[in-house]
N, C-alpha and C positions, 0 to 999 in steps of 0.2 A: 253556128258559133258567132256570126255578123250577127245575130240580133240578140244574142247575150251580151256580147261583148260593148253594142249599144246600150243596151239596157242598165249593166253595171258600170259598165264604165270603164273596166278593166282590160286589158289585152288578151285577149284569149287565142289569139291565132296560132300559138307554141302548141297548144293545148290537143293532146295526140287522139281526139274523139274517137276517130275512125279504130284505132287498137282500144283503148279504152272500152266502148260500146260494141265489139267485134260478135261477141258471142250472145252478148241481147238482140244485136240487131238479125243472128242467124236464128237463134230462139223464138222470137216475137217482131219477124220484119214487120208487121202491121201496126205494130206498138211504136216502132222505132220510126218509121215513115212520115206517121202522123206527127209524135213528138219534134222530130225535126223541120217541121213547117208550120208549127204552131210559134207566133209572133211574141215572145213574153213583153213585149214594150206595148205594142196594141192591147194585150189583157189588160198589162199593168193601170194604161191612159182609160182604159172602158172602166174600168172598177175606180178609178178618181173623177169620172166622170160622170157615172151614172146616180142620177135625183135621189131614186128610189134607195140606192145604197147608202146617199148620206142621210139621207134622212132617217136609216134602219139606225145608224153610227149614232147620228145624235140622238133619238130615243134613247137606248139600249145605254148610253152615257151618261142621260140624264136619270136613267132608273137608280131609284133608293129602294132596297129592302133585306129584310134578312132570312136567308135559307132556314136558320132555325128556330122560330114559329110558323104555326099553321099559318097566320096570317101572308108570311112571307114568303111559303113554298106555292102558295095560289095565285099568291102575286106574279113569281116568277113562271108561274105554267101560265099564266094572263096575256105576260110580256110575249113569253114563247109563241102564244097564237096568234097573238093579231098583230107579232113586227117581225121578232126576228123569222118563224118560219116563211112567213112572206116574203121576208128577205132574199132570204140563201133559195128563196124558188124565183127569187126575180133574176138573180146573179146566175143560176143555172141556165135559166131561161135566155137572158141578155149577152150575158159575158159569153161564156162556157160554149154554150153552142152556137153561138156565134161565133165565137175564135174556132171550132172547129169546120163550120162551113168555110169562112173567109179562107183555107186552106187550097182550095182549088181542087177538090176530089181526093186532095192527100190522105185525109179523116176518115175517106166513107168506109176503109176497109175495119178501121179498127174500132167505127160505130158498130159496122155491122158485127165482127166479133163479138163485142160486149152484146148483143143482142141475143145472139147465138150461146153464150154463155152461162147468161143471166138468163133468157129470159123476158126481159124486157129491155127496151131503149136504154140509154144511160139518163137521160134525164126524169124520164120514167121510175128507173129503179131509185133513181136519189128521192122523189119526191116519193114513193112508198116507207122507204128507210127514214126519212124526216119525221112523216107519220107515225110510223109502227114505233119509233123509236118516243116520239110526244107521248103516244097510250101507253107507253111503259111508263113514263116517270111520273105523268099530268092526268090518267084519269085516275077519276075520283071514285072512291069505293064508302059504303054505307053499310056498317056491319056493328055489333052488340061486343065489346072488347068483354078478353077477362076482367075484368073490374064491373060488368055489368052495366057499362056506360055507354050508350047509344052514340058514335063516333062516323066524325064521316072524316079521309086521309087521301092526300093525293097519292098516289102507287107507287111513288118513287122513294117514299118515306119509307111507306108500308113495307116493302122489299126490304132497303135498308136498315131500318130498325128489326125485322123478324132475326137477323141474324146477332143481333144483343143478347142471346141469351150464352153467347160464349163468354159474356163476358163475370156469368153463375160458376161454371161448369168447375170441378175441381180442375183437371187434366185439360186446360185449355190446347198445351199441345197437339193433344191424344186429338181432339176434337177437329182443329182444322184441316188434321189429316182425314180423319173421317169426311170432310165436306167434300171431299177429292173422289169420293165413291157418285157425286151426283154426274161425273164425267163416265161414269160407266152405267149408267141407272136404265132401264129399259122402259118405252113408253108407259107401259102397263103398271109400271109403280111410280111411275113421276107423281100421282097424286096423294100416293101415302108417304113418298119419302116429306114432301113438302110442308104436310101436315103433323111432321112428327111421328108415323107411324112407322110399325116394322114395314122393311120392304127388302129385297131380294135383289142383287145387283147382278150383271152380268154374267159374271165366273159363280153365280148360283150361292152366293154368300149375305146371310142374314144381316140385317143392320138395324140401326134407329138414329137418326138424328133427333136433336134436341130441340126441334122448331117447336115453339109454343109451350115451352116450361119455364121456371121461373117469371110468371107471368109478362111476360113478352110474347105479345100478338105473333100467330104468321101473317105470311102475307094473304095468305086467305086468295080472294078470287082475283086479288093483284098477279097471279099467275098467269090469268088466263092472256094477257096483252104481254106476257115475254115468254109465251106457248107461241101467240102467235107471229113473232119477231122469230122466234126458231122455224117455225115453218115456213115463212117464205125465204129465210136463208136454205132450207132442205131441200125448196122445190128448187131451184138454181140448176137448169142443166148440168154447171162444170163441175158437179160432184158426183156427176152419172161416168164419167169420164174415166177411161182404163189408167192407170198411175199404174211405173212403173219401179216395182222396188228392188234392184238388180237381178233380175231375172224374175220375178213373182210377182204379177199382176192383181191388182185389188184397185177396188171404186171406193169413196170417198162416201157415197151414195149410204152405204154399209150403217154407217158413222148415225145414220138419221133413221133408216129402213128400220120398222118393230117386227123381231126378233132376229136381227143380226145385228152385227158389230163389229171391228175392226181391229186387229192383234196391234199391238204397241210396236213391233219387232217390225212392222213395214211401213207403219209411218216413219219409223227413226230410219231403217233402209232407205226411204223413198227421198226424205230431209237431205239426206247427207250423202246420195247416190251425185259422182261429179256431175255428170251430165243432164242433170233435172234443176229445176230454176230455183230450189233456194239456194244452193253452192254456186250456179253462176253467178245469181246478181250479188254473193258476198263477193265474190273475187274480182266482180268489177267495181265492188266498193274497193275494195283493196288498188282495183286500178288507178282509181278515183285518187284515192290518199297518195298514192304513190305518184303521180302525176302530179300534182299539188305538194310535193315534197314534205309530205308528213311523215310516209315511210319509204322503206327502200334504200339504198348504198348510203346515202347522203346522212342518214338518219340512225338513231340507235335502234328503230321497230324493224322489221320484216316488213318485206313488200308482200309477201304472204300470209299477215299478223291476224286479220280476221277468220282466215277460213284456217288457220295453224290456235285460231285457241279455241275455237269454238268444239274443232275435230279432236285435241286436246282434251278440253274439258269432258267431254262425252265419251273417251277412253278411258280418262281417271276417275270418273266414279262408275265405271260398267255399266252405260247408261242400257246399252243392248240386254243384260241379263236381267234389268227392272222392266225393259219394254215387251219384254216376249211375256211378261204374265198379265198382262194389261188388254182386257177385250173393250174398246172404247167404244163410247154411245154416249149421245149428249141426244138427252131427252126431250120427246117433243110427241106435239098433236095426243097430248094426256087425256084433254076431256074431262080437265076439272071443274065440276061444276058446285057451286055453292046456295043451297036455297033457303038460307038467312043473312043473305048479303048482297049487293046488289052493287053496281058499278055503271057509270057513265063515260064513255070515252071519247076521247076529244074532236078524235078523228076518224072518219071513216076511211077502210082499207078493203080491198077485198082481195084477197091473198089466200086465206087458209079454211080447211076442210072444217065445219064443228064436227066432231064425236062423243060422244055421250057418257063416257068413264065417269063414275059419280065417288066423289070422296066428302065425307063428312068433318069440316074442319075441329080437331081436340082440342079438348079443354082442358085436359087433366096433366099431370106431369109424367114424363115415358121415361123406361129405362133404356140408354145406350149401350149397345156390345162395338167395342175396338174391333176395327175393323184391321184384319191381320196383314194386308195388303196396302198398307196406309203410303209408303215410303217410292213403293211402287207408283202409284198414282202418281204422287206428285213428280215424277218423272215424265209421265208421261202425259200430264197436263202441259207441261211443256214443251214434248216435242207434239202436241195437238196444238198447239199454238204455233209454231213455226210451220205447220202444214197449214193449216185451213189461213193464216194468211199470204204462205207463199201458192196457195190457190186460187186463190182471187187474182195473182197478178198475173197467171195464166193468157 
């Protein structure tokens, strides 16, 4: 709290850290350790300080262009390689681990954690996730559109615009709920779902998305760099990990594994089980506000107000009776291979297994069937959201 309290300027010695952080710090003493001997005024002076960074600032400031021309989406993949990812790998490199050495051994436990968890180092996994993340949006793909016009697109477009054709479809509604089936979609059809073709979801239910009708490109072999941004989030030890869903154990692991998957009914268990870290760190958000006289006596909120609507909200629509029909699987290591297209990527990575699943990208316009389960999903895209992030902070 002395080196906050420097930093901001403000008084912070009232400020009751020790109850506040009580149960993160019994949860994740490693986590708690580190943070608390980590100097934020020393970061702050290294990051005003460091050549490298102002010089990324004044580039990145002086850049003119526009996202919406080709011209301008290559420009900005241009910028991304030769400043700003330099950048944000010098500040990890400079800053970052450096403020966690300068700690005095306080850091090594929760270096080594993250290593253990992940997989790799932490600086390691950021300079992968930099990468994997540039081949998704910056490389370039060479493919013959519907229109018969020989086209070459940066992937980030291509992704994006494939999903334009919702904007055809009668039953736009009908439709997005359908895209909620790609949360359940098993490897072995991630290459027909993508393409527009029939494919088969998890609970064994027919489908067709609408990729590549109304003459709107798919993403084509722009797949294959956010195939491999899902596989090395898959490989990540801490999804091999036993999670506990009040009383019923399941791995996360499920979730990526071809031919298994994961019931809705213990992710939402596991979410909203007291004693697992997404309910602690709301209630020490909650302690947070309350200490800072947001909520609590003093105020018209509850000092209970975030873990009271969230638990709330998720009783009043029976969010339990939508998650027990939900067998979750976010698809990956497909194997889509395309050979009349061809792709350049930015960066090299090496993370993920090739397999050979081959799908032929359509050209023709496909019939959708309503997916009867549509309402369902979107339930539990969201409690799949509130897990695989309260995962990471493991």
């Amino acid at each position: 709290m002395d080196a906050l309290t420097e930093w901001t300027g403000q008084d912070l010695s009232s400020f009751p850290s020790a109850t506040v952080f009580q149960e993160v710090n019994t949860a994740l003493p490693w986590l708690s350790k580190c943070a608390a001997a980590i100097d934020p005024m020393a970061v702050y002076t290294s990051l005003g300080t460091s050549t490298s960074l102002q010089s990324c600032l004044s580039t990145l400031e002086n850049a003119d262009f526009v996202f919406d021309t080709p011209e301008g989406r290559t420009a900005a993949c241009s910028l991304t390689k030769d400043t700003l990812k330099p950048c944000l790998t010098n500040v990890m490199t400079e800053v970052v681990m450096d403020a966690f050495a300068s700690t005095g051994g306080c850091c090594d436990d929760f270096l080594a954690k993250v290593t253990t968890l992940i997989g790799d180092s932490l600086d390691v996994m950021v300079e992968k996730l930099l990468d994997l993340t540039g081949n998704v949006f910056c490389a370039k793909r060479k493919f013959t559109n519907l229109a018969g016009k020989s086209t070459t697109e940066v992937c980030g477009y291509s992704v994006y615009h494939s999903f334009f054709y919702l904007d055809y479809v009668e039953n736009t509604t009908s439709s997005m709920w359908d895209l909620l089936n790609l949360v359940e979609l098993p490897n072995k059809q991630m290459c027909n779902a993508f393409a527009g073709e029939e494919f088969t979801n998890t609970k064994g239910e027919k489908n067709t998305l609408e990729f590549g009708t109304n003459d709107i490109d798919t993403m084509g072999i722009c797949l294959q760099p956010l195939d491999a941004f899902v596989q090395y989030l898959a490989s990540w030890p801490i999804f091999a990990n036993t999670f506990n869903a009040g009383g019923t154990t399941f791995t996360m692991k499920d979730m990526f594994t071809t031919g298994k998957s994961v019931n809705g009914s213990l992710l939402l268990s596991w979410a909203t089980l007291s004693g697992n870290l997404p309910m602690i760190f709301l209630r020490t958000d909650d302690k947070i506000l309350t200490a800072m006289g947001i909520e609590g006596s003093d105020t018209d909120t509850s000092s209970t107000n975030l873990v009271d609507t969230l638990l709330g909200a998720l009783e009043e629509i029976d969010m339990d009776s939508y998650a027990k029909e939900i067998l979750m699987h976010i698809p990956n290591n497909g194997g889509c291979t395309y050979s009349d297209q061809t792709i350049a990527l930015p960066y090299t990575v090496t993370t993920a297994t090739p397999s050979t699943t081959t799908a032929t990208p359509v050209t023709n316009t496909t019939t959708k069937t309503t997916s009867a389960a549509s309402m369902t999903s979107f339930s539990m895209l969201i409690v799949a959201g509130v897990a695989m992030t309260s995962s990471l902070l493991l």
